[in-house]
Backbone as CSV, one residue per row, in Angstrom:
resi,resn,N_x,N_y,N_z,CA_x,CA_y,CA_z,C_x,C_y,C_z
1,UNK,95.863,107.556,-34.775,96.962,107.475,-33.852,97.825,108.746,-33.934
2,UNK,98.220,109.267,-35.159,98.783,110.117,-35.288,98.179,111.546,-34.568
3,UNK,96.935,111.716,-34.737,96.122,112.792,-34.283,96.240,112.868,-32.793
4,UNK,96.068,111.937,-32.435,95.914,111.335,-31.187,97.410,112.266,-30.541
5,UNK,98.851,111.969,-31.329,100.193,112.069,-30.709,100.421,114.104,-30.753
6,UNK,99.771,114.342,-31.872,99.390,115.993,-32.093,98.686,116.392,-30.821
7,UNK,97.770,116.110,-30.720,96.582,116.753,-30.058,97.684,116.398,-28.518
8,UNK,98.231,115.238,-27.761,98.493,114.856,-26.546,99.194,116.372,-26.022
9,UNK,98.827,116.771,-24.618,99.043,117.605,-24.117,100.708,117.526,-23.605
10,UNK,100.867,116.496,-23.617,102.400,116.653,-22.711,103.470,116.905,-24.202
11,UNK,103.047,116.250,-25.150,103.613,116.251,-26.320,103.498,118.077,-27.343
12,UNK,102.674,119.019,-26.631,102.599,120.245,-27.174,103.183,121.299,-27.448
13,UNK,103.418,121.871,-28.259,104.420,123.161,-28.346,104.296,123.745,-28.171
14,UNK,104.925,124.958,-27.808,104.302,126.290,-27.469,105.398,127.187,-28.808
15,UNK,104.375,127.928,-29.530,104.973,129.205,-30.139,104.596,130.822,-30.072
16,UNK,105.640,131.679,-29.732,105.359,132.772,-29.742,105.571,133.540,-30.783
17,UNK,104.246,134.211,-31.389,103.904,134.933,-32.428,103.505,136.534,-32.136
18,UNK,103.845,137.490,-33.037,103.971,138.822,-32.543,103.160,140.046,-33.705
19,UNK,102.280,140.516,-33.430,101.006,141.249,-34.408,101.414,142.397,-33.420
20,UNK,101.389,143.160,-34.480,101.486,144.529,-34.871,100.313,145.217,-35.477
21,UNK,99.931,145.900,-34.867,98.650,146.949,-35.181,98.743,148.429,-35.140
22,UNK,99.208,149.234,-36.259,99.122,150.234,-36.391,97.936,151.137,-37.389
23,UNK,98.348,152.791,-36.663,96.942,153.561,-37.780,97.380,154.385,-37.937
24,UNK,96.770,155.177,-38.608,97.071,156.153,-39.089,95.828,157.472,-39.262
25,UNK,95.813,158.341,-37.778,94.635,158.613,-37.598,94.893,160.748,-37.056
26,UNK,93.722,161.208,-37.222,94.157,162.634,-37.358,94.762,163.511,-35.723
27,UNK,94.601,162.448,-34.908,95.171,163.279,-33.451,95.032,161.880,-32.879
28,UNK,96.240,162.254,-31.384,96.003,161.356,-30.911,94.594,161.052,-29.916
29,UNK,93.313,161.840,-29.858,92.402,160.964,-29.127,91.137,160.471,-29.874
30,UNK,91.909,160.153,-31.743,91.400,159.181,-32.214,91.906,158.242,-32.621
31,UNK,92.870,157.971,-32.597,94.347,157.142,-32.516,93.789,156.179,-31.120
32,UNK,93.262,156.715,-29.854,93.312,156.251,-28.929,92.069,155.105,-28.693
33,UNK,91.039,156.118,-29.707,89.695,155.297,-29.478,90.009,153.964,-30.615
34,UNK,90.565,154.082,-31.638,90.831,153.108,-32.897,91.669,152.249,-31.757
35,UNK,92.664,152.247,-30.903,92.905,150.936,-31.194,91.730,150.676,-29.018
36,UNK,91.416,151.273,-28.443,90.762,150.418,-27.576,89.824,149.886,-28.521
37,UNK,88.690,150.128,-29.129,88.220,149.074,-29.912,89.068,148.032,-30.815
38,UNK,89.864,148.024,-31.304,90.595,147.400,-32.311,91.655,146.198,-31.102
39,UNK,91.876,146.434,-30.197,92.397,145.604,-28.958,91.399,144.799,-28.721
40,UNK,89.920,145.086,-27.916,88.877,144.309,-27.803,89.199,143.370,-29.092
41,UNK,88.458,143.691,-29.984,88.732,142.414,-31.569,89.769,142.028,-31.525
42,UNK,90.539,142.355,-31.442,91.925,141.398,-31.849,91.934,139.818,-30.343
43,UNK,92.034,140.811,-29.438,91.978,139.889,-27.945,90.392,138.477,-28.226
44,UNK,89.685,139.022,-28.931,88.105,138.138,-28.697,88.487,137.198,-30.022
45,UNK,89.263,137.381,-31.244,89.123,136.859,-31.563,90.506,136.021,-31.648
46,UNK,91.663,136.185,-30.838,92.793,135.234,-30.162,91.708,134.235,-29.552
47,UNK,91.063,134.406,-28.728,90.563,133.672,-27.656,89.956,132.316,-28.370
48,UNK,88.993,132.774,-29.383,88.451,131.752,-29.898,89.665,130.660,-30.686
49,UNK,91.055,131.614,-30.634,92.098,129.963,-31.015,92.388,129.471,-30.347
50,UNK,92.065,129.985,-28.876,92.695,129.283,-27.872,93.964,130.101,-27.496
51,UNK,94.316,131.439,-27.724,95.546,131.906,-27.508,95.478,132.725,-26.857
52,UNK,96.713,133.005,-25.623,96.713,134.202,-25.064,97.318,135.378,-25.469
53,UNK,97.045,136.428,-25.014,97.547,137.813,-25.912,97.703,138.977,-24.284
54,UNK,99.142,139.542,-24.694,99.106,140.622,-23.800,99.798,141.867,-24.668
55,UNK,99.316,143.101,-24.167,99.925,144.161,-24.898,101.494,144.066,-24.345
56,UNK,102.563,144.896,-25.238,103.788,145.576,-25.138,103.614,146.763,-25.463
57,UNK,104.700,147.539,-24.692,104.648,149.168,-24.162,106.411,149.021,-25.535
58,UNK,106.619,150.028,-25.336,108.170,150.131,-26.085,108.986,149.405,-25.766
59,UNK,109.632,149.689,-24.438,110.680,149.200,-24.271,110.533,147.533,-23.953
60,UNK,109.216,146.755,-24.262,108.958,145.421,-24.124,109.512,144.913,-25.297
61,UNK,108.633,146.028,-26.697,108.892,145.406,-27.989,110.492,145.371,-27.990
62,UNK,111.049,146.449,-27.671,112.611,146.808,-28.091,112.857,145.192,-27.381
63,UNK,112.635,144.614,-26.068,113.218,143.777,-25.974,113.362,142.195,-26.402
64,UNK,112.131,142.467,-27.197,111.889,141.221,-28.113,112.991,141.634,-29.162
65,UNK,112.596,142.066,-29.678,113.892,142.720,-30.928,115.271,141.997,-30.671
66,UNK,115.832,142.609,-28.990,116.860,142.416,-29.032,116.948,141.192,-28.861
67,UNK,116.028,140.348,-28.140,116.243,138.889,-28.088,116.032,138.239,-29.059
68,UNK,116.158,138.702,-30.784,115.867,137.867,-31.661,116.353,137.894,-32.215
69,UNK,117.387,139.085,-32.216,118.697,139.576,-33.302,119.831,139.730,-32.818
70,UNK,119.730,139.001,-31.094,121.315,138.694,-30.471,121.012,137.714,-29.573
71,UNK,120.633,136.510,-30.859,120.384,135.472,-30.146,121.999,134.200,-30.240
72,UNK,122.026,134.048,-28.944,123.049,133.438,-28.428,124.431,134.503,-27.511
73,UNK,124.043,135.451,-28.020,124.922,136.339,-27.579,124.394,136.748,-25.795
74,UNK,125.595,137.066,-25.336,125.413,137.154,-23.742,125.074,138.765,-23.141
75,UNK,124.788,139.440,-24.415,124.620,141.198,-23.793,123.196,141.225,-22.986
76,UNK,123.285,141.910,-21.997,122.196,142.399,-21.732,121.614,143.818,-22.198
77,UNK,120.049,143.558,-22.389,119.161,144.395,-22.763,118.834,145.551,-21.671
78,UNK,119.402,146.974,-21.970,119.394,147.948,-21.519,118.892,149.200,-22.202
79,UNK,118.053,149.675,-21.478,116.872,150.810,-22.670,116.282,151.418,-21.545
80,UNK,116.885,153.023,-21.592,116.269,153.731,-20.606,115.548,155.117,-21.769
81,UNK,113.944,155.075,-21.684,113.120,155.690,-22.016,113.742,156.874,-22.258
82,UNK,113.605,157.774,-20.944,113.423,158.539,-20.117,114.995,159.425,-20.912
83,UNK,116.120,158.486,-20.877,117.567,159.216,-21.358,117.513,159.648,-22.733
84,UNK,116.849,158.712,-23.109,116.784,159.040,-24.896,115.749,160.049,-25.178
85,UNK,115.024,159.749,-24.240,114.152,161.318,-24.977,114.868,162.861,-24.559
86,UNK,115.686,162.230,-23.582,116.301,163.871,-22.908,117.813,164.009,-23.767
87,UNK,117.688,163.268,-24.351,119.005,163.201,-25.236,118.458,163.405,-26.601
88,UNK,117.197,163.906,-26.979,116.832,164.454,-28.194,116.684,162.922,-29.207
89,UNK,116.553,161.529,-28.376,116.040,160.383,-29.626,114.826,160.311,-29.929
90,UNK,114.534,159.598,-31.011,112.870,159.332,-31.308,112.714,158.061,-31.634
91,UNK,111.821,157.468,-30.928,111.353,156.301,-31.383,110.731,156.368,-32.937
92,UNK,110.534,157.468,-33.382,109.432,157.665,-34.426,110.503,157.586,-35.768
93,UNK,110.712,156.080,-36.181,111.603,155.905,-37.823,111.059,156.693,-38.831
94,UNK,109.588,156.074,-38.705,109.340,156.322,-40.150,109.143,158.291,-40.579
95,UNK,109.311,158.669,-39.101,109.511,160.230,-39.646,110.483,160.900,-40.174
């Protein structure tokens, strides 16, 4: 019975979970080939849990971020690429 109340579709949860895949590779157009293969695997083997998977670009991740560390708060999420790089920022911390 219990299995039964798990498994029921109307009764299901949904959770969103967030993988990170980085490398560390000698230029970027082997950087590029590591992760199109390494995307294929990751995506084939979501599938077999039954899960869907879509990539994030930067300013997607930034906005998960912000929705997880100003949660309840009413700011909106504003991130223009384009200013910060012409304003001399880097996405790149760990340099």
């Amino acid at each position: 019975m219990l299995l039964d109340k798990v498994t029921d579709a109307s009764n299901s949860a949904v959770q969103e979970r967030y993988i990170t895949v980085s490398a560390h590779r000698k230029n970027v157009e082997e950087a590029r080939a590591f992760f199109a293969r390494s995307t294929g695997d990751v995506v084939s083997r979501l599938v077999r849990l039954d899960a869907r998977s879509e990539e994030l670009d930067a300013t997607e991740r930034l906005r998960v971020l912000h929705d997880v560390y100003r949660t309840g708060e009413k700011t909106e999420f504003r991130f223009d690429l384009r200013y910060s790089v012409r304003r001399g920022r880097s996405l790149r911390w760990w340099a």
